[in-house]
C-alpha positions in Angstrom: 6.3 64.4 0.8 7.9 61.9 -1.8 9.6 59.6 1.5 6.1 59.7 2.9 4.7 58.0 0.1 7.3 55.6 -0.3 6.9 54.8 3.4 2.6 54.6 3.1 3.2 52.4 0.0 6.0 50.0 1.9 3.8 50.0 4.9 0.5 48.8 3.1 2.7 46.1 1.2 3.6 45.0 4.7 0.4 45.1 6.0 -1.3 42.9 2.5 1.6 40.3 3.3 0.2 39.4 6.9 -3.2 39.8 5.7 -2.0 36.6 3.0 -0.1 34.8 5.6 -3.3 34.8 8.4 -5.8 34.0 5.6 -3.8 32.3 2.8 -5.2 31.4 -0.7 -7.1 28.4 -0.7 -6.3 25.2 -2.7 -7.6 25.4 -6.6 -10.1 22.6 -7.8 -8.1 19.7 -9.1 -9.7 17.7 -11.6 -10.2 13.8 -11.4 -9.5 11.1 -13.6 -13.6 10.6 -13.5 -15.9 11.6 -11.5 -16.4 8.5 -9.4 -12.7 8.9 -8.6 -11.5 10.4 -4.7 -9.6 13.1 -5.0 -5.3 12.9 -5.9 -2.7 12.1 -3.1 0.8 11.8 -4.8 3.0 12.5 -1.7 6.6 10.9 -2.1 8.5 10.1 1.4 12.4 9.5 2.1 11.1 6.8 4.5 9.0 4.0 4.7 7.8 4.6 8.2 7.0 8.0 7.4 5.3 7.2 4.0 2.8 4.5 6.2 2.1 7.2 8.9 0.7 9.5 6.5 -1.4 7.0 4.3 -3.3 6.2 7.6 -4.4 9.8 7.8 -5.5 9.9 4.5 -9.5 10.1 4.0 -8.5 9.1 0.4 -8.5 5.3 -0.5 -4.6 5.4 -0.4 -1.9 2.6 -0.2 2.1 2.7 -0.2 4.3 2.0 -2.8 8.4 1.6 -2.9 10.2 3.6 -5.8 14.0 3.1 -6.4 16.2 5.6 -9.6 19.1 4.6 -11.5 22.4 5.2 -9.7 20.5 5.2 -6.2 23.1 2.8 -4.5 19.8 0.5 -3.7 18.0 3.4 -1.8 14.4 3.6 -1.8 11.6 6.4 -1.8 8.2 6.0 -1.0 5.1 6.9 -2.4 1.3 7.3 -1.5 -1.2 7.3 -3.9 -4.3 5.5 -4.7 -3.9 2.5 -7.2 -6.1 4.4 -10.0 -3.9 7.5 -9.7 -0.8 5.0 -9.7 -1.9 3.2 -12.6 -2.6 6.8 -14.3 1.2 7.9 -13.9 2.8 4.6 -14.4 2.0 4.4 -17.8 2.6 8.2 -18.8 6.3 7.7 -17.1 7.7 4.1 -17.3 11.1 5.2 -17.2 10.4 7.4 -13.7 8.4 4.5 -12.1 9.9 1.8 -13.9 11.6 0.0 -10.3 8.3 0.3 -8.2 7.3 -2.5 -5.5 4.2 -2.8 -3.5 4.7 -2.5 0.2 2.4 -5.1 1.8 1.4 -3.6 5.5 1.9 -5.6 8.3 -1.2 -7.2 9.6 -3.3 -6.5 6.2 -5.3 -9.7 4.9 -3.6 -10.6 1.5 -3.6 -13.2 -1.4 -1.8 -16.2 -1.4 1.3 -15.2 -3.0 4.7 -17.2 -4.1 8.0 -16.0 -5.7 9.6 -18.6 -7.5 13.2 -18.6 -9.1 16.5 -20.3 -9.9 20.3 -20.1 -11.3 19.4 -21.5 -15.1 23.3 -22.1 -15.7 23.5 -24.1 -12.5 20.2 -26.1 -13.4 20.8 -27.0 -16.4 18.0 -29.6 -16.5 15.4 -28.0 -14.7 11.8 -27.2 -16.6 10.8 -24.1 -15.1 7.5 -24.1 -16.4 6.9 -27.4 -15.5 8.0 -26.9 -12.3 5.7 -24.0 -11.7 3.0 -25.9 -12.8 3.3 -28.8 -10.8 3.8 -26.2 -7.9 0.3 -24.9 -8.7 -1.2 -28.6 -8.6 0.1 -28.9 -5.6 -0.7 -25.8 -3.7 -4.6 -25.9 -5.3 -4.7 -29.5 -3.7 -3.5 -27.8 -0.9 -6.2 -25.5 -0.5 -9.0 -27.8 -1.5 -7.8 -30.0 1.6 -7.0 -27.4 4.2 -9.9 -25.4 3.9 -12.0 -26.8 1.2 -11.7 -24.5 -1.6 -11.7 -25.2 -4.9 -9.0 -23.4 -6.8 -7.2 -24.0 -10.4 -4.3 -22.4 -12.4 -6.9 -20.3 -14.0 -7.0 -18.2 -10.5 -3.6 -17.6 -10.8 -1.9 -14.8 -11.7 1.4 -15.9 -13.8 3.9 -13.1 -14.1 7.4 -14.0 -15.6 10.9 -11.7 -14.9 12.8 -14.6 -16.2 16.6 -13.1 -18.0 19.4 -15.7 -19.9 20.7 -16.4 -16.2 17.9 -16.5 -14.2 14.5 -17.6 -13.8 11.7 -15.7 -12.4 8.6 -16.3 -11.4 5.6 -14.6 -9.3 2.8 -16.1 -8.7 -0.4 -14.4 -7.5 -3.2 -16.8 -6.1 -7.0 -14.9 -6.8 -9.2 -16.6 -5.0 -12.8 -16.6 -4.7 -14.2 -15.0 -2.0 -10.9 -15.8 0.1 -8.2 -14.3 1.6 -5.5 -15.2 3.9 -5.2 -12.7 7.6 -1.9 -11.7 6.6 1.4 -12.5 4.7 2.6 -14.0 7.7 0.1 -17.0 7.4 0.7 -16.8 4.1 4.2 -17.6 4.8 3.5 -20.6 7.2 1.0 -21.9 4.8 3.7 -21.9 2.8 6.5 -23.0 4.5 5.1 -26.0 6.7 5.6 -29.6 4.8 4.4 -31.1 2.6 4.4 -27.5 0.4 7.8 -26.4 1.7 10.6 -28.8 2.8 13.2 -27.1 3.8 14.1 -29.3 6.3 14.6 -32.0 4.2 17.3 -29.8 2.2 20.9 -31.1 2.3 23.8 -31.8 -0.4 22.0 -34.9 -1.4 21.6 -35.5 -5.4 18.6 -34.3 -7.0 18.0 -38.0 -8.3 16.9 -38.7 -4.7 13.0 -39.0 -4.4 11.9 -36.2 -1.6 8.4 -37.3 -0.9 6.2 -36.1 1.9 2.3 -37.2 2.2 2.8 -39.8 -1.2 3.4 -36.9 -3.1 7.2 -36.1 -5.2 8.3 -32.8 -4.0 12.1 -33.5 -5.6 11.2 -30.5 -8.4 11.4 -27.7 -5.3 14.4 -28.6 -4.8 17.2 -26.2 -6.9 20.9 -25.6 -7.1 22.6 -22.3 -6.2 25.4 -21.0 -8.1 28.0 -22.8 -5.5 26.0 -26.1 -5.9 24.5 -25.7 -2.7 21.2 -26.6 -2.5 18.1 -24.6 -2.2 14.2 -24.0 -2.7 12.6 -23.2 -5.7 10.6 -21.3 -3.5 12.1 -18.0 -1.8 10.4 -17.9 1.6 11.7 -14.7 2.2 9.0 -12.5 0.8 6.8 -13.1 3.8 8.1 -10.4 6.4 5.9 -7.5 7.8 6.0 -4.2 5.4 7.6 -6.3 2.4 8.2 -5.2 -0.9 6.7 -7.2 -3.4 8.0 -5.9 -7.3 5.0 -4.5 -9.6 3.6 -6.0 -12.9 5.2 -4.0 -15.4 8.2 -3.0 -13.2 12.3 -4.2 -13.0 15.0 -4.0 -10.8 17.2 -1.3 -11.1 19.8 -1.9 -13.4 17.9 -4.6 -15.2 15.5 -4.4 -18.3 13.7 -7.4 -17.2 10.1 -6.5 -16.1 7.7 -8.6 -14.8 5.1 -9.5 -18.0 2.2 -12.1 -18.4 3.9 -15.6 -18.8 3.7 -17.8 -21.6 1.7 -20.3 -20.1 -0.4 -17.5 -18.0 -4.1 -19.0 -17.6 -5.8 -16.4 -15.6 -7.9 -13.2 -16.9 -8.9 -10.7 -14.8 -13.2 -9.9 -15.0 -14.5 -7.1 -16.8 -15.0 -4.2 -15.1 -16.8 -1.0 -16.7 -13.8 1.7 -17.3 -11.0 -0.8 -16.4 -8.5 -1.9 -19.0 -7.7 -5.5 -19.5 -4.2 -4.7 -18.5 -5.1 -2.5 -15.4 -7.2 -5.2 -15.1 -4.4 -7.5 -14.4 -2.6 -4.8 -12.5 -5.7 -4.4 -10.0 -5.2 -8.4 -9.5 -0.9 -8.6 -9.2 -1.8 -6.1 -6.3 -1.2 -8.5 -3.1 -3.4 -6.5 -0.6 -5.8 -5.4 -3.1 -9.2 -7.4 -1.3 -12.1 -5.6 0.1 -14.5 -6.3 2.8 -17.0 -8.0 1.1 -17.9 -11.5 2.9 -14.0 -12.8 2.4 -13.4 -15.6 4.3 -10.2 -15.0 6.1 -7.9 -18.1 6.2 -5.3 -18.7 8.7 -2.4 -21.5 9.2 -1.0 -23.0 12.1 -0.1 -26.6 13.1 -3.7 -27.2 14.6 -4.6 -26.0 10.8 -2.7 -28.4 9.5 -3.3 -31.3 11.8 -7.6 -30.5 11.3 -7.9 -29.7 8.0 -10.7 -27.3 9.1 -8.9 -23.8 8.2 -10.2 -22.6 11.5 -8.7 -22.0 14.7 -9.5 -19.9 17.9 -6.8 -16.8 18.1 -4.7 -15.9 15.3 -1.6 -18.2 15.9 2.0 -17.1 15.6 1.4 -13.0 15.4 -0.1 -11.7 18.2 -1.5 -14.7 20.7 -0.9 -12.8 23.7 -2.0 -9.9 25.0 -2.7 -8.1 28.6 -6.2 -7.1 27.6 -7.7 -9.8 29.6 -7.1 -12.8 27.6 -8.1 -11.4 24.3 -6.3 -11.1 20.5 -4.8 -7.9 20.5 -3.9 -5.9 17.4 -1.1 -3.1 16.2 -3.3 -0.6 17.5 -3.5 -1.3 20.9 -5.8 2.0 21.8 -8.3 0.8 19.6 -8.1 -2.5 21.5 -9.1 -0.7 24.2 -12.0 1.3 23.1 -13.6 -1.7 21.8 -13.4 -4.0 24.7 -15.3 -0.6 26.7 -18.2 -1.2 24.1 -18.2 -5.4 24.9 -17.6 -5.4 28.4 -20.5 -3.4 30.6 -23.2 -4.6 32.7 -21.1 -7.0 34.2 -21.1 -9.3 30.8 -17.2 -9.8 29.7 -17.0 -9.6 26.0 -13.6 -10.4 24.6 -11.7 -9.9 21.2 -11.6 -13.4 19.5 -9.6 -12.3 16.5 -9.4 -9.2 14.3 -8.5 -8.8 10.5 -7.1 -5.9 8.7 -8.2 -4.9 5.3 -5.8 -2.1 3.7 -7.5 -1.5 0.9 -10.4 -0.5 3.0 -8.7 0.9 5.6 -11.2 -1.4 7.9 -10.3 -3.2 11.2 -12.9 -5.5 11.9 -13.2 -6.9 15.4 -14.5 -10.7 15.9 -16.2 -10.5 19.1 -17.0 -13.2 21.7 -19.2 -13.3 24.5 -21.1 -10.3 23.9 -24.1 -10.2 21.4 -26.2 -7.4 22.0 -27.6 -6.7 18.2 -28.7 -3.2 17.4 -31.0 -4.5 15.0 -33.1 -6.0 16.8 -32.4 -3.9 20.2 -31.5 -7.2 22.0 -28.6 -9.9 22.6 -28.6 -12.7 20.2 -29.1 -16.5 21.6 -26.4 -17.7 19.9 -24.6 -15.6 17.5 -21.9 -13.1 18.9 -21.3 -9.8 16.7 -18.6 -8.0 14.5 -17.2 -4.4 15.3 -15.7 -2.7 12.8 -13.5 0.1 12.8 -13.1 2.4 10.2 -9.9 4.3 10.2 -9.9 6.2 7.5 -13.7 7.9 8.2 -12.6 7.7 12.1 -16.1 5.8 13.0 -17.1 2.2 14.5 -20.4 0.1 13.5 -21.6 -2.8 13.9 -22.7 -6.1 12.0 -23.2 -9.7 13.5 -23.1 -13.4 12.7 -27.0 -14.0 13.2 -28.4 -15.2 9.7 -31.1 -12.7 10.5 -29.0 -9.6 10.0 -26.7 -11.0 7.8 -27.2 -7.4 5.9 -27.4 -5.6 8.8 -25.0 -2.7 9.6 -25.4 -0.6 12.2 -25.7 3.0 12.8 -21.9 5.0 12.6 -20.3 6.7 15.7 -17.3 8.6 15.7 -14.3 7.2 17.7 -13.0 9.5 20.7 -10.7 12.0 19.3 -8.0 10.4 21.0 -7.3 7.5 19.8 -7.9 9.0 16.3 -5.1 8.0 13.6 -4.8 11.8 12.5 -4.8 12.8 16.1 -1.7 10.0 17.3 0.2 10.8 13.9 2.6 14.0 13.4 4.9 13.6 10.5 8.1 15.2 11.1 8.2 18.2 8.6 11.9 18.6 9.0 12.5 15.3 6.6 13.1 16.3 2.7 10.2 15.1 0.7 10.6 14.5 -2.7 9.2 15.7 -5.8 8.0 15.4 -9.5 8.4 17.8 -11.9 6.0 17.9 -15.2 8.5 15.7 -17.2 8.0 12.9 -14.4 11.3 12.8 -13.0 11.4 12.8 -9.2 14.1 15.1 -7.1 14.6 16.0 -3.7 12.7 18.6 -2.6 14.7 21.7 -2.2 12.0 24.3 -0.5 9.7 24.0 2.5 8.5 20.3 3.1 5.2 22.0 3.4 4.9 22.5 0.0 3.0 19.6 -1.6 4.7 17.3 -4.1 3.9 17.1 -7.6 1.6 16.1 -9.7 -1.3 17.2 -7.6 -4.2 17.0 -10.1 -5.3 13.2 -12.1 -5.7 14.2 -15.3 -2.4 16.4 -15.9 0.4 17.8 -14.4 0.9 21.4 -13.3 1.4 23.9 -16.1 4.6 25.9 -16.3 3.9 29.6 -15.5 4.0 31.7 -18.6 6.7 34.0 -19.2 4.5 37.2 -18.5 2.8 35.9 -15.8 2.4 38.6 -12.9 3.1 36.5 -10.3 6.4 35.3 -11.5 9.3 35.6 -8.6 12.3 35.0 -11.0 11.2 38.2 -12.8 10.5 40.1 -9.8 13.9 39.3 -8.6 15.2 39.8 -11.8 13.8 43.6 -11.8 15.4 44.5 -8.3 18.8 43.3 -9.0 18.5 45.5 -12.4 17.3 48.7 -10.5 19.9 47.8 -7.7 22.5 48.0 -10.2 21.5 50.6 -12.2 21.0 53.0 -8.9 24.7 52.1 -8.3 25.8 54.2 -11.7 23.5 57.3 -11.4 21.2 58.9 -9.1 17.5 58.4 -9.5 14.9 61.3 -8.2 12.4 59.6 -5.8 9.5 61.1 -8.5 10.9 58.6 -10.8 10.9 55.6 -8.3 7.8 56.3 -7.9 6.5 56.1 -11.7 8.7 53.4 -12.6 6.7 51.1 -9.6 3.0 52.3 -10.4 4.0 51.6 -14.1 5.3 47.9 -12.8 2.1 47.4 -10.6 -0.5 48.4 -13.4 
């Protein structure tokens, strides 16, 4: 009778532990910083790819971010959160997210963007803040010629890393209602003369006048610690998925972060809830722009040689494609589905550019040939139309060019389930994740990847489970290794298992 009791009771344990595993608990509420806020991500990934993957799944307004640690040998983690959840944790732990970068998607429109710095010991001479601000001059000039807008050093964001040995500069251009189609633009806009001369570069002294368009470009011209020359400029922060170094954050193994310069003219605008320095963390961000009537600029030698600022297909990225002559983007099966809406009825709509907006998660498709206009159940004389694709919602609409439905936007309709993000995407669940425990430092993970990484609420992180919680694991297995031992000494009657475990239970 006793060993059928203890069989009943093991049996219904068994039985409760596949009822949890077919219908497990769901997740508890998790508060928010406010209630306007979407809900936490904080997911940390080994790799970069991975990281990106999983933010394009995301519902939540989510972006990637680089993390390195001390004693890390240089290697990186990656994190996705939203920049309000970011900026939450970044101040409770500067010393956990002290070395953090922004990764800059490919493809994603972007500010205008420069980082500037030099050997002081080996340029002795050299007025770094002069030179910055002549740089400015120049590159507002710039802009006021190329694509006629009017720009001053009180749009830019001035950020100083500078140490004893090195200065350091990053400069981050707001402009108004503007935005370039991508860093690489950014990086021809940049790199093409008269900004950027690197062709001109060569062992000649720096007395020597290099001018280009009337104008003395000699200050962009630095020494490097072997006396080689170099640019003031480093052109290298304009490659696809870059990381770009954080306001507020330092290289690992340095303690300089990057702070508001001395000679800093810009102020970020008042926003209701927003800090005056989250403020100017919202605007270091390089991707942070929104759909909102931005006009995209792009660069290329017919840019330069028009001064218009506009040009037919995006030049330099992706000018050609299979899709019958058209601009195609990264995602090619989107391409697709959006030349089946333009080209029916024999009329051959085309893709005349597109633009990426990260912080949107918007792809929005410039369409030629093809005006039909929902809103007014017709095809435009003139003015073609704009489909936009949302791919965090998983839904197209559509707005045009006509000054008549300037405010138009068109009913949403869901994308076919195939060529959904969260459909193509599967993260591989055998990579480690990484987590962060309550005092902010961040581990590898050393349980099932499919547990999610911490903190998982805005407002705090998880609380430690109380000492006489029933749930606790480490005291259940602490109890079985006692009775285990203690059953090794002496003989125990089954009637006294038996008590001892209802006892436990209740």
């Amino acid at each position: 009778l006793t060993m059928r009791k203890w069989e009943d009771r093991l049996k219904k344990v068994e039985e409760l532990a596949q009822s949890f595993e077919r219908n497990p608990l769901t997740t508890g509420y998790k508060p928010r910083l406010w209630p306007c806020q979407p809900a936490s991500v904080w997911k940390l990934f080994p790799r970069q790819s991975m990281a990106i993957h999983f933010a394009k799944t995301c519902k939540e307004a989510v972006h990637v971010f680089a993390l390195e640690k001390e004693n890390s040998l240089g290697q990186r983690m990656f994190l996705v959160t939203s920049y309000s959840e970011l900026w939450h944790y970044y101040r409770t732990y500067p010393q956990s997210l002290m070395h953090c970068y922004e990764v800059i998607p490919e493809g994603a429109v972007c500010k205008l963007y420069f980082d500037l710095e030099f050997h002081k010991p080996s340029n002795i001479r050299a007025d770094g803040q002069r030179m910055v601000s002549l740089l400015i001059q120049y590159v507002c000039a710039k802009l006021k010629g190329t694509y006629g807008i009017d720009c001053s050093v009180h749009n830019v964001l001035n950020l100083d890393s500078s140490t004893d040995d090195k200065f350091s500069r990053h400069l981050i251009f707001n402009l108004p209602n503007a935005a370039f189609k991508d860093n690489i633009h950014v990086g021809m806009f940049s790199s093409i003369d008269p900004i950027m001369i690197a062709d001109k570069i060569s062992d000649e002294p720096k007395t020597k006048k290099h001018k280009s368009e009337g104008k003395d470009l000699s200050f962009l011209l630095v020494k490097k610690q072997d006396g080689e020359a170099c640019l003031f400029v480093d052109l290298g922060v304009y490659t696809k998925n870059r990381n770009f170094r954080l306001y507020k954050s330092s290289k690992v193994g340095k303690n300089a972060a990057f702070i508001l310069a001395d000679d800093n003219k810009f102020s970020p605008k008042h926003e209701k809830g927003v800090s005056v320095e989250q403020g100017i963390f919202l605007a270091s961000l390089i991707c942070n722009m929104s759909f909102t009537g931005q006009k995209i600029l792009t660069f290329s030698e017919e840019t330069e040689a028009n001064k218009t600022g506009r040009i037919q297909q995006a030049p330099g990225f992706r000018k050609a494609s299979p899709l019958s002559g058209c601009v195609s983007s990264p995602h090619q099966e989107l391409d697709q589905f959006v030349l089946s809406l333009v080209q029916k009825d024999g009329i051959q709509g085309c893709i005349r550019r597109w633009h990426y907006f990260a912080a949107d998660q918007l792809l929005v498709y410039d369409i030629a040939n093809f005006r039909w206009c929902e809103n007014v159940a017709r095809f435009h004389k003139s003015n073609n139309i704009l489909i936009i694709v949302d791919l965090r919602e998983e839904v197209w609409y559509q707005k045009c060019h006509d000054p008549d439905c300037k405010n138009f936007r068109s009913s949403s309709y869901p994308l076919p389930q195939d060529i959904c993000i969260s459909y193509l995407i599967e993260l591989d669940e055998e990579d480690q994740l990484y987590l962060m425990d309550d005092s902010g430092n961040i581990e590898l993970s050393q349980g099932p990847t499919k547990q999610p990484p911490l903190p998982q609420t805005a407002t705090e992180l998880p609380e430690k489970t109380s000492a006489d919680s029933w749930d606790n694991i480490q005291d259940d297995q602490d109890f079985l290794e006692s009775l285990d031992a203690f059953e090794q000494n002496q003989e125990l009657p089954d009637e006294l298992l038996l008590k001892c475990m209802d006892e436990y239970d209740s």
